[in-house]
TIMI-2910 file (N, C-alpha, C, CB; in pm, 1 decimal, decimal comma, always signed):
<rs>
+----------+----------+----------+----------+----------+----------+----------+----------+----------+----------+----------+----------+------+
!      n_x !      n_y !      n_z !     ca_x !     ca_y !     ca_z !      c_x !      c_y !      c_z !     cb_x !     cb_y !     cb_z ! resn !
+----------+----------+----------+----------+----------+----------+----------+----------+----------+----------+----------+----------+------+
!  +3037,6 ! +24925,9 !  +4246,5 !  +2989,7 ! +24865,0 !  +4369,8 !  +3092,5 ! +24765,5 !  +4422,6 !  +2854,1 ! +24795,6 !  +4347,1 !  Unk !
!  +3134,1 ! +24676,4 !  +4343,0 !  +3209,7 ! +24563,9 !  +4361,8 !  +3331,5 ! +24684,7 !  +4416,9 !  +3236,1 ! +24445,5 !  +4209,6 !  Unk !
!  +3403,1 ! +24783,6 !  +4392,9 !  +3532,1 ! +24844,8 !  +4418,9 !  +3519,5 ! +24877,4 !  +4540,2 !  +3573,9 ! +24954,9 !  +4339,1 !  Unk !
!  +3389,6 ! +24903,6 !  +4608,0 !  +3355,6 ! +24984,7 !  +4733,9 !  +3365,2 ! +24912,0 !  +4846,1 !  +3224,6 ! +25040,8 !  +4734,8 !  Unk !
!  +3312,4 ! +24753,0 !  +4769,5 !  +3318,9 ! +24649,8 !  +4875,5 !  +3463,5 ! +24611,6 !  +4909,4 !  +3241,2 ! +24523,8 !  +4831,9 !  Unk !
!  +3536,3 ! +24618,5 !  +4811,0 !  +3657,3 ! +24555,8 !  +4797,4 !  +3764,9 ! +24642,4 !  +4909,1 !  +3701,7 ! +24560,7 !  +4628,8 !  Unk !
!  +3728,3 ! +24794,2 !  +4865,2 !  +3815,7 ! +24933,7 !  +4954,5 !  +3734,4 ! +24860,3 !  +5135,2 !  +3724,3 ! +25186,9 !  +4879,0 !  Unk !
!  +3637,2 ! +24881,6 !  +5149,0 !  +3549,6 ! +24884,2 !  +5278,5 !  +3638,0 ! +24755,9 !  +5320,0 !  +3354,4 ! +24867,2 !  +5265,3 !  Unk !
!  +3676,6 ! +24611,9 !  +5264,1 !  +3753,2 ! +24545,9 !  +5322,4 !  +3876,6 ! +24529,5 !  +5324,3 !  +3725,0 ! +24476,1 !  +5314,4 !  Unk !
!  +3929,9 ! +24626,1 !  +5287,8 !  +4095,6 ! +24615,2 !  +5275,2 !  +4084,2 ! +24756,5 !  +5415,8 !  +4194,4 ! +24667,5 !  +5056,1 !  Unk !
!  +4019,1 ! +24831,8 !  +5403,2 !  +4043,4 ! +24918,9 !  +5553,1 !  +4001,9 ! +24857,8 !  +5668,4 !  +3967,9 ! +25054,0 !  +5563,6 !  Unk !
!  +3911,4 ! +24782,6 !  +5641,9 !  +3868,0 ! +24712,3 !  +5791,5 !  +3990,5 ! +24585,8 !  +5807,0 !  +3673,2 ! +24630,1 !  +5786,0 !  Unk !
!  +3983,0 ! +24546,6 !  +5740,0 !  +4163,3 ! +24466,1 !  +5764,6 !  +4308,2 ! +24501,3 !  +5782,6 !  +4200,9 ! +24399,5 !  +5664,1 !  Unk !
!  +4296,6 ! +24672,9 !  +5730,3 !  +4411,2 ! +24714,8 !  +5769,8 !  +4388,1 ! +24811,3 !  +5950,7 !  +4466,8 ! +24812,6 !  +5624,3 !  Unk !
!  +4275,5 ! +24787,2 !  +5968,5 !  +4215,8 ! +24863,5 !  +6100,1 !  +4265,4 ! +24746,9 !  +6183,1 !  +4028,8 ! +24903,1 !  +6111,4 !  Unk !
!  +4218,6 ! +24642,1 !  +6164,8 !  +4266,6 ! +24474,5 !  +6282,6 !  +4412,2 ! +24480,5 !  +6250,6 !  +4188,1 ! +24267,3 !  +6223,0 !  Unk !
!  +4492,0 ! +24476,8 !  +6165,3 !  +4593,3 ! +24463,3 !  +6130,6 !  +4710,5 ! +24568,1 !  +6234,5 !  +4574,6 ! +24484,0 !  +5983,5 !  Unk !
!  +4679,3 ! +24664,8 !  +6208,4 !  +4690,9 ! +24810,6 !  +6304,0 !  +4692,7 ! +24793,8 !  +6442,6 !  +4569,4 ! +24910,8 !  +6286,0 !  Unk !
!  +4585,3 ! +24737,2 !  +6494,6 !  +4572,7 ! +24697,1 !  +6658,4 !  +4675,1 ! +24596,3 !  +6686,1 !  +4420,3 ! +24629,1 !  +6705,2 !  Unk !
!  +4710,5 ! +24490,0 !  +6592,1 !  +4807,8 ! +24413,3 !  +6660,0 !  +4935,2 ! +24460,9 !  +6655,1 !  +4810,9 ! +24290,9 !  +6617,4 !  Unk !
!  +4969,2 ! +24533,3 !  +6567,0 !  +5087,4 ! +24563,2 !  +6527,1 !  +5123,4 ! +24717,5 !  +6623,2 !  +5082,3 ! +24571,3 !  +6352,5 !  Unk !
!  +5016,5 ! +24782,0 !  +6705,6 !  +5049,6 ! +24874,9 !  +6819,8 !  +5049,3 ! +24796,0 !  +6927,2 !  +4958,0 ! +24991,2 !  +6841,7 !  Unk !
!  +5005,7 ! +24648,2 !  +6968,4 !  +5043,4 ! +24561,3 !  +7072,3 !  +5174,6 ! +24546,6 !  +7089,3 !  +4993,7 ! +24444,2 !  +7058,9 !  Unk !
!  +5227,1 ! +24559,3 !  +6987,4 !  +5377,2 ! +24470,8 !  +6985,4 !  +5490,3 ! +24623,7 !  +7036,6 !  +5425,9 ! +24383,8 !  +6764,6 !  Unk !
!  +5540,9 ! +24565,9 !  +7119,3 !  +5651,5 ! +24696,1 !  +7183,5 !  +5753,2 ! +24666,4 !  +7260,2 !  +5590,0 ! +24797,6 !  +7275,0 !  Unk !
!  +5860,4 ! +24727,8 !  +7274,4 !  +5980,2 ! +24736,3 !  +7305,7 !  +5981,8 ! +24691,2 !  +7492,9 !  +6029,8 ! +24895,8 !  +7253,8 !  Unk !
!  +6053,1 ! +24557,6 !  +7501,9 !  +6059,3 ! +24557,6 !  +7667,1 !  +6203,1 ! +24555,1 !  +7687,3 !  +5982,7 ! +24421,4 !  +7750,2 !  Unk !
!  +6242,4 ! +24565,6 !  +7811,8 !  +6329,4 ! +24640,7 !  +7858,5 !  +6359,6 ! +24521,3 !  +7986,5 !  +6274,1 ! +24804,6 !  +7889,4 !  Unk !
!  +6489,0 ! +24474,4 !  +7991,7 !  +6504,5 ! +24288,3 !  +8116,2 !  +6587,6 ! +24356,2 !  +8172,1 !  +6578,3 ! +24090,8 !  +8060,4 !  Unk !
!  +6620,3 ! +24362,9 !  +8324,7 !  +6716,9 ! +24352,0 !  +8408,4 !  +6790,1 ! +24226,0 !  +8452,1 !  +6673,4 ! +24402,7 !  +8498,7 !  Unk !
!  +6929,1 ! +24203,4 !  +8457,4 !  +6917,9 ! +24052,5 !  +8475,7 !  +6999,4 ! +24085,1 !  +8617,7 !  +6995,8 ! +23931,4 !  +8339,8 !  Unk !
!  +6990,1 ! +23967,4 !  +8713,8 !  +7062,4 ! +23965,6 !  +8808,2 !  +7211,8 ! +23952,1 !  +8826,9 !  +7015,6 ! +23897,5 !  +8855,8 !  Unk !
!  +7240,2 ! +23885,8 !  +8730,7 !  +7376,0 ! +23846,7 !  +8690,3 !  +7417,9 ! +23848,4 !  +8599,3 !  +7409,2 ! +23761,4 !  +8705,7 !  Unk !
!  +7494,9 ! +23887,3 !  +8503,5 !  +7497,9 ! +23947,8 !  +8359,6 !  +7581,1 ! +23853,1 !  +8289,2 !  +7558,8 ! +24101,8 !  +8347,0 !  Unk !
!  +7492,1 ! +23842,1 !  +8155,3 !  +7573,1 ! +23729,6 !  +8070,8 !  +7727,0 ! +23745,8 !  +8023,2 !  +7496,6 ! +23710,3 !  +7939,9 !  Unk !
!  +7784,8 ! +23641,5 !  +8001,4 !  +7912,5 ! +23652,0 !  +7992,2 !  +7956,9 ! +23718,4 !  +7812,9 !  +7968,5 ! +23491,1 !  +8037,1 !  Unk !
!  +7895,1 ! +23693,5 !  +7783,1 !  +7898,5 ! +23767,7 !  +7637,8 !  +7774,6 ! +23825,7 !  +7561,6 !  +7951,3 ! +23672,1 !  +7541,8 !  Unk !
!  +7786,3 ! +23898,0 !  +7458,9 !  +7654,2 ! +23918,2 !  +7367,5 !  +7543,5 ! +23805,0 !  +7334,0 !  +7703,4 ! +23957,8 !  +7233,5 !  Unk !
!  +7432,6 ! +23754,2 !  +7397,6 !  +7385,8 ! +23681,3 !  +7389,7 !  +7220,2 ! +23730,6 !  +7307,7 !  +7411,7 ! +23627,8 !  +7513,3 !  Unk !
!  +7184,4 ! +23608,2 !  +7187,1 !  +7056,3 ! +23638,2 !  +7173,6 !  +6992,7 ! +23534,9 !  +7230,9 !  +7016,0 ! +23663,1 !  +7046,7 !  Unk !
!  +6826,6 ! +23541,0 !  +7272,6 !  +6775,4 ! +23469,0 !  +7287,3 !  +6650,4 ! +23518,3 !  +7260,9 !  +6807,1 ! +23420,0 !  +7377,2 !  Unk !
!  +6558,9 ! +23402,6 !  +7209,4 !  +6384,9 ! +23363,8 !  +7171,2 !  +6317,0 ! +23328,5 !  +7297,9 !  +6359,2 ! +23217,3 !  +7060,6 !  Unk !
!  +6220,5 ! +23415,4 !  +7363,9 !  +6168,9 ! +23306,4 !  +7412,0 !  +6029,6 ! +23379,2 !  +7461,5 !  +6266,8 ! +23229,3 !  +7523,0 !  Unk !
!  +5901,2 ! +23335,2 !  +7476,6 !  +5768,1 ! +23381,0 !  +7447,1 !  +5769,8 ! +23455,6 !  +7342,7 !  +5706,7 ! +23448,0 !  +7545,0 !  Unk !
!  +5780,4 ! +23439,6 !  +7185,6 !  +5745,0 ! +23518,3 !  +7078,9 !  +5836,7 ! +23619,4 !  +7036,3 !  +5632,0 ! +23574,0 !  +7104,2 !  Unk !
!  +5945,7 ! +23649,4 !  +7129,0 !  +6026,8 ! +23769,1 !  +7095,7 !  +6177,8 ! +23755,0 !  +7099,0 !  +5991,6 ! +23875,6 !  +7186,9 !  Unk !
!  +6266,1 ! +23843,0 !  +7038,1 !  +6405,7 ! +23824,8 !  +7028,3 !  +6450,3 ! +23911,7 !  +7120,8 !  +6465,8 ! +23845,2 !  +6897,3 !  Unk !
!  +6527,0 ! +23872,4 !  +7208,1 !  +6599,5 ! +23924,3 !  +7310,0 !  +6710,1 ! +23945,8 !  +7280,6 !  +6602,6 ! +23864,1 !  +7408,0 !  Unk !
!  +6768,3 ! +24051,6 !  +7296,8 !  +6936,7 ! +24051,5 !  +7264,1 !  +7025,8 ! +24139,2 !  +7405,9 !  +6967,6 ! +24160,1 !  +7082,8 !  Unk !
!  +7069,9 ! +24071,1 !  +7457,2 !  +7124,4 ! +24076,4 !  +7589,2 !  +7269,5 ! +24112,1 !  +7576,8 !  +7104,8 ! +23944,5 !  +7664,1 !  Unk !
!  +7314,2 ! +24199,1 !  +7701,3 !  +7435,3 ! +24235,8 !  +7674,4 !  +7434,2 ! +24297,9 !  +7819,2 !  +7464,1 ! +24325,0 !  +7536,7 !  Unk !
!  +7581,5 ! +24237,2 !  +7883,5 !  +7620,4 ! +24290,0 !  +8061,6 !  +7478,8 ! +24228,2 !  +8140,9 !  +7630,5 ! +24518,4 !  +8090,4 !  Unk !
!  +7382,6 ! +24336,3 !  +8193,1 !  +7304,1 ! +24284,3 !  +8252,6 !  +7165,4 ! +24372,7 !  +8214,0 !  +7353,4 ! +24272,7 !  +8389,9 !  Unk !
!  +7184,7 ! +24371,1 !  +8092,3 !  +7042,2 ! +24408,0 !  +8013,7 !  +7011,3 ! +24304,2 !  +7896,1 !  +7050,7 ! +24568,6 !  +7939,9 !  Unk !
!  +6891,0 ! +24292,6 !  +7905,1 !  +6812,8 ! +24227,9 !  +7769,3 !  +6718,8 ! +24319,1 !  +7656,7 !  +6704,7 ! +24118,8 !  +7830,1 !  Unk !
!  +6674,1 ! +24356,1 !  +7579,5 !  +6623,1 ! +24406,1 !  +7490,4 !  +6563,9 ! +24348,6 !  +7368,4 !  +6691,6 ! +24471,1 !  +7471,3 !  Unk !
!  +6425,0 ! +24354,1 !  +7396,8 !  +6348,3 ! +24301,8 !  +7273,8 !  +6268,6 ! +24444,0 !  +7197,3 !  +6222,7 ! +24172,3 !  +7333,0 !  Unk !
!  +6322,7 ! +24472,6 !  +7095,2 !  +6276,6 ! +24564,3 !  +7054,1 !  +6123,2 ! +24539,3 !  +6987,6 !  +6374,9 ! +24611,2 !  +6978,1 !  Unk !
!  +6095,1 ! +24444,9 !  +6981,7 !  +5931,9 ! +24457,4 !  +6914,3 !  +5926,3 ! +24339,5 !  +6939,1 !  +5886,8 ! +24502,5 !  +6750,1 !  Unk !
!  +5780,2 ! +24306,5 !  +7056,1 !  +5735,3 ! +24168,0 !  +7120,7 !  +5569,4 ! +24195,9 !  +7128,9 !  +5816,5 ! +24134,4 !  +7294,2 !  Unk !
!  +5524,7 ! +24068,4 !  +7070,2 !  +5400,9 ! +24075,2 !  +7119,6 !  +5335,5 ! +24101,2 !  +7267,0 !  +5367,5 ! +23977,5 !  +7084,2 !  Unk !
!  +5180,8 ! +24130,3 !  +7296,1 !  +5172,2 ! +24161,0 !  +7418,2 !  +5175,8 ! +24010,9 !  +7496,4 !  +5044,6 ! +24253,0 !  +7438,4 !  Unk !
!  +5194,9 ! +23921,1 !  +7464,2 !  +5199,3 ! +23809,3 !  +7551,0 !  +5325,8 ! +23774,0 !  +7575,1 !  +5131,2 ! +23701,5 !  +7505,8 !  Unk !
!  +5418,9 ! +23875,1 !  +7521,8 !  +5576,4 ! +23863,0 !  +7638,9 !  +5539,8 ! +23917,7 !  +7749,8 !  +5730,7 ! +23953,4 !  +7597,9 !  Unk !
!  +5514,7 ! +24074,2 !  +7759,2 !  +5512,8 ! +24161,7 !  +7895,9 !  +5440,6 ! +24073,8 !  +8037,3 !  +5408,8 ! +24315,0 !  +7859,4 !  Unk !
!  +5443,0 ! +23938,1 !  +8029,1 !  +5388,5 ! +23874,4 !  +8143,2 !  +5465,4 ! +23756,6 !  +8221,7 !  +5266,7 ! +23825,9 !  +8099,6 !  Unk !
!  +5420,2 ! +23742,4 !  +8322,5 !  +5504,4 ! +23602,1 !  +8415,3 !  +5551,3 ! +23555,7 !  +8324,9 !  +5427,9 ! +23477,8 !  +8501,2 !  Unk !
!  +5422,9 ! +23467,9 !  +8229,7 !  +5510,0 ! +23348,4 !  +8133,5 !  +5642,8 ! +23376,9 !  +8061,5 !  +5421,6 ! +23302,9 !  +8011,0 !  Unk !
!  +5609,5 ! +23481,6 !  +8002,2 !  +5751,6 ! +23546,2 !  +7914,4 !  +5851,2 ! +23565,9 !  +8011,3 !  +5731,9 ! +23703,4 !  +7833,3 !  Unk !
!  +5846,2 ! +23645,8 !  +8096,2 !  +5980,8 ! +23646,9 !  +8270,5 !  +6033,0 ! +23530,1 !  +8300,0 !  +5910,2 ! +23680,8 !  +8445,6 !  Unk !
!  +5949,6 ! +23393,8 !  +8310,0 !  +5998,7 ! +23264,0 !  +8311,2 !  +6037,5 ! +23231,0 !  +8236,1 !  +5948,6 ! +23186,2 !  +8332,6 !  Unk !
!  +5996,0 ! +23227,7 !  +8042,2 !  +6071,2 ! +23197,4 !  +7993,5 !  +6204,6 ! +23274,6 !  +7932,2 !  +6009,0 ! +23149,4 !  +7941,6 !  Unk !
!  +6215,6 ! +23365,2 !  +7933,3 !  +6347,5 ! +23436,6 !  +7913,6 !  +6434,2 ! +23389,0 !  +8031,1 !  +6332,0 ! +23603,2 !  +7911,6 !  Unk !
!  +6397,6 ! +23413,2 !  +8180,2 !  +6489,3 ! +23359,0 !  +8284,3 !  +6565,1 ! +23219,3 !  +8271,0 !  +6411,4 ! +23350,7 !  +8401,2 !  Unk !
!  +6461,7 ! +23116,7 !  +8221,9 !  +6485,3 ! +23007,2 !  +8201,2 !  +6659,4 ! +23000,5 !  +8092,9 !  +6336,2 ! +22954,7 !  +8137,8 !  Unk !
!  +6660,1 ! +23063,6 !  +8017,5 !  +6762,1 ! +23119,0 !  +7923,3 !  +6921,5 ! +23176,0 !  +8002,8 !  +6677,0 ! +23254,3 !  +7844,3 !  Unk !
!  +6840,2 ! +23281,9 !  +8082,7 !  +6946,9 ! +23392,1 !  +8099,7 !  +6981,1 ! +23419,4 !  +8232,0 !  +6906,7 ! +23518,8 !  +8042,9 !  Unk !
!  +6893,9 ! +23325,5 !  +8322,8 !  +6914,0 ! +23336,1 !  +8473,4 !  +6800,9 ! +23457,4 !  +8518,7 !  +7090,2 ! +23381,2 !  +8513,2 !  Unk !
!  +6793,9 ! +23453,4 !  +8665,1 !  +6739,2 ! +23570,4 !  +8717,2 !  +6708,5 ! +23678,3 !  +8682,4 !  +6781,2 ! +23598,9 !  +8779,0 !  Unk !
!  +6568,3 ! +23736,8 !  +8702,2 !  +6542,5 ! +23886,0 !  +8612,1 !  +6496,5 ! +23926,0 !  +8723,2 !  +6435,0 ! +23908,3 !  +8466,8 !  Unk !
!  +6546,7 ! +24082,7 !  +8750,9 !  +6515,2 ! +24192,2 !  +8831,5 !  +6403,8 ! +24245,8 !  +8800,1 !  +6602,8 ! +24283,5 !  +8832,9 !  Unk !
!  +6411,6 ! +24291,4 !  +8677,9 !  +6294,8 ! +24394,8 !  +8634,4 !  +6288,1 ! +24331,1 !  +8469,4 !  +6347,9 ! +24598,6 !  +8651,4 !  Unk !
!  +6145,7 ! +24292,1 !  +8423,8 !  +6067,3 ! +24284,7 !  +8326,1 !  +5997,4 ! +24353,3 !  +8245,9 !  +6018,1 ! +24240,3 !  +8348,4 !  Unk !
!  +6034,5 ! +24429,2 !  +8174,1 !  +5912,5 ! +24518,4 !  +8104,7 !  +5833,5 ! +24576,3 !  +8240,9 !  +5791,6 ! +24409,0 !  +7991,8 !  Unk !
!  +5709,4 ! +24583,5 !  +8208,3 !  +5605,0 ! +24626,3 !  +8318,6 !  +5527,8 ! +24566,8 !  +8426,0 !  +5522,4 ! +24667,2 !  +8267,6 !  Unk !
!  +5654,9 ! +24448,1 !  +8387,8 !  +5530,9 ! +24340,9 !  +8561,5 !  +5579,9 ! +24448,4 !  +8666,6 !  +5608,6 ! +24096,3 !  +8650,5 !  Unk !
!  +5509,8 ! +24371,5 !  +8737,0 !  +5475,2 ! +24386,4 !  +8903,2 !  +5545,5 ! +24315,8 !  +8972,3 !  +5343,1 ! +24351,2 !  +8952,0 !  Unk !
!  +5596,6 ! +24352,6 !  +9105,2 !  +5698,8 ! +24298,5 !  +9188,1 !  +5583,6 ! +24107,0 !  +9215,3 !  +5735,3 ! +24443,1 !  +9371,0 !  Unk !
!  +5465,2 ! +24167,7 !  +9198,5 !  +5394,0 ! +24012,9 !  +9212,4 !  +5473,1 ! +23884,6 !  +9113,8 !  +5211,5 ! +24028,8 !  +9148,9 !  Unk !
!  +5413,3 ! +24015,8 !  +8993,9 !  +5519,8 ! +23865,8 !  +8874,9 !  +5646,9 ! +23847,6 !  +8890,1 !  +5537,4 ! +23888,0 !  +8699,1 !  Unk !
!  +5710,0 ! +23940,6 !  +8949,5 !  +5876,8 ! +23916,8 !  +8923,7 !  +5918,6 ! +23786,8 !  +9013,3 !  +5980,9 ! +24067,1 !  +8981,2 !  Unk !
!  +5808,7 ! +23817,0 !  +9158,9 !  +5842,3 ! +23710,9 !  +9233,6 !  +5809,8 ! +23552,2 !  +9173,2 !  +5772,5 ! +23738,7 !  +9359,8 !  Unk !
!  +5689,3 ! +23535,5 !  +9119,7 !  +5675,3 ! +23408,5 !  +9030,3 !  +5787,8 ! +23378,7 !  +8880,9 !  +5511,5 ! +23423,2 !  +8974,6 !  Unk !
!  +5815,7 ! +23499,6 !  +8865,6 !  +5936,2 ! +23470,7 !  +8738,7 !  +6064,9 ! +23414,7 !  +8848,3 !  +5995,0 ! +23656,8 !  +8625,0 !  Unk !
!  +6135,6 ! +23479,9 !  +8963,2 !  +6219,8 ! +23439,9 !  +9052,0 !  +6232,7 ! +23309,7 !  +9063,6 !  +6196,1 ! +23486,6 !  +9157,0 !  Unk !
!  +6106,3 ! +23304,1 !  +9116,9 !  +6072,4 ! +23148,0 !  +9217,0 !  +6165,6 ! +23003,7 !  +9059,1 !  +5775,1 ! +23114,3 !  +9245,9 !  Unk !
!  +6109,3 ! +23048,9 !  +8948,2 !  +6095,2 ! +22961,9 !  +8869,3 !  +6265,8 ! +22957,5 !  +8823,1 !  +5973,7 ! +22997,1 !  +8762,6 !  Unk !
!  +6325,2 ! +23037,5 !  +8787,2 !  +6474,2 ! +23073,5 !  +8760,3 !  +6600,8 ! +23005,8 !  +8887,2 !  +6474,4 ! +23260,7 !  +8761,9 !  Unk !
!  +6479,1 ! +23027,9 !  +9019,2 !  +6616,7 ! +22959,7 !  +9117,4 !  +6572,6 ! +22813,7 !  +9109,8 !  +6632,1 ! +23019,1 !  +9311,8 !  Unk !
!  +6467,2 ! +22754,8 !  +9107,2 !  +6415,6 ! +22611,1 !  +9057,2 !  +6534,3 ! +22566,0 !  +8951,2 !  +6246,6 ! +22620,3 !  +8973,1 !  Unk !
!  +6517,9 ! +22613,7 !  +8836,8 !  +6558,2 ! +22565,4 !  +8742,9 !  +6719,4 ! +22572,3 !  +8780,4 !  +6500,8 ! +22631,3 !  +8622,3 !  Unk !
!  +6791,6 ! +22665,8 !  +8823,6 !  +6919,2 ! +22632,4 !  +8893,4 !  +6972,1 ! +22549,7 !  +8972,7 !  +6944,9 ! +22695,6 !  +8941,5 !  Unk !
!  +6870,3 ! +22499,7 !  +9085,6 !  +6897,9 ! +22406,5 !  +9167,9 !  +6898,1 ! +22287,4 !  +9143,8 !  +6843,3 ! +22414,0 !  +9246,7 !  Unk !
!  +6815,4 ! +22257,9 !  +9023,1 !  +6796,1 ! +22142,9 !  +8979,3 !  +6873,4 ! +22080,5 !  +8885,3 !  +6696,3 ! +22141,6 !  +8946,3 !  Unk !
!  +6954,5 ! +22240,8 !  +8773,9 !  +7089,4 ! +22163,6 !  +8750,2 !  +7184,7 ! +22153,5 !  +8791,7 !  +7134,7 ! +22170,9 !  +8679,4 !  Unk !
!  +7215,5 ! +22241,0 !  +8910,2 !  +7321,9 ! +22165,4 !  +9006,8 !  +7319,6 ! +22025,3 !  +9079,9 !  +7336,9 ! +22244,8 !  +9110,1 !  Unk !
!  +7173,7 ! +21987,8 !  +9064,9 !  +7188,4 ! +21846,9 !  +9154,8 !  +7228,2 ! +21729,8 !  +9090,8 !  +7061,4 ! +21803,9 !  +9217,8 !  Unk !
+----------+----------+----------+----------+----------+----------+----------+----------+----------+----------+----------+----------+------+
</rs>
């Protein structure tokens, strides 16, 4: 009895375990202006590894693929064209935030 209980919770934990671990997936950055060398960067949960004017996080939780993550990678690497799967909606709020942060260290 005790073994049945024990199996019944090691599959139901490897069932939750499973769902997060098919969340997590490969995004794909366009940058506007391309870094000057092989660059890594962290930023919302995932490793970015950038090169010319691509970024690549090969395995990111689902709370990169959004604005926040677009802002914070931009914040890093400058301007992003294209994000994983946002929407020209988010790209424009990832934008807005990337030319901010430029202007403000030029001043």
């Amino acid at each position: 009895m005790k073994l049945q209980v024990l199996a019944a919770a090691a599959a139901l934990s490897l069932a939750f375990a499973g769902s997060s671990i098919a969340a997590d997936g490969k995004i794909i950055v366009t940058l506007k202006t391309p870094v000057a060398a092989k660059t890594k960067v962290i930023a919302a949960g995932a490793v970015f590894n950038c090169e010319g004017s691509t970024c690549v996080a090969a395995v990111a939780p689902s709370r990169t693929d959004t604005a926040k993550g677009c802002k914070a990678l931009s914040k890093e690497v400058g301007e992003v064209v294209t994000f994983g799967s946002l929407t020209n909606d988010d790209l424009a709020k990832c934008g807005a935030v990337s030319a901010t942060t430029r202007t403000q260290a030029a001043n």
